[in-house]
N, C-alpha and C positions, 0 to 999 in steps of 0.2 A: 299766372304765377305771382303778379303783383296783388292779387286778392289774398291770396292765400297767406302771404308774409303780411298785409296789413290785417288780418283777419288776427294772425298768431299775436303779431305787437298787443291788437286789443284786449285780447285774452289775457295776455300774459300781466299786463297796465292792471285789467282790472281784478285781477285774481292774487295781484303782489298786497302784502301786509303792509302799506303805510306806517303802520304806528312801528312797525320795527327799527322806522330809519326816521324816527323823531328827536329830537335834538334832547330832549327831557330822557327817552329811553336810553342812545349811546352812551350818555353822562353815567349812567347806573351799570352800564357792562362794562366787566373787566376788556381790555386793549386785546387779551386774548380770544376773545369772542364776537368780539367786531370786526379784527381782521381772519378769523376763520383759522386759524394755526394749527395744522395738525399736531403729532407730537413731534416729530423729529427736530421741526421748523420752530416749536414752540421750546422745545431742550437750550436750538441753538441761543434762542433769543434770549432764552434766561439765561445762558453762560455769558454773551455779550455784554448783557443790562446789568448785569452784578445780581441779580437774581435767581432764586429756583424756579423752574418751573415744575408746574403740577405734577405730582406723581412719579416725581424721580427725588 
């Protein structure tokens, strides 16, 4: 069983998009897309922030 979760880990390490979680990329996405906010979650946060959020 311990093969097989280090086997996944590996896959997973080497199959993940680095440049996704590069410090040059995060700077250039909206805060809405780094943290992944659906809408409902993403509505709340623009009524809290003093902003609209998308599509509403």
């Amino acid at each position: 069983m311990t093969a097989l979760v280090a086997v996944m880990v590996m896959v997973s390490v080497g199959t993940f998009d680095w440049h996704s979680v590069a410090p040059k990329t995060l700077k250039r996405m909206p805060a809405v897309e780094i943290t992944g906010l659906n809408d409902p979650s993403a509505h709340l946060h623009g009524r809290l922030s003093g902003t609209r959020a998308a599509g509403h």
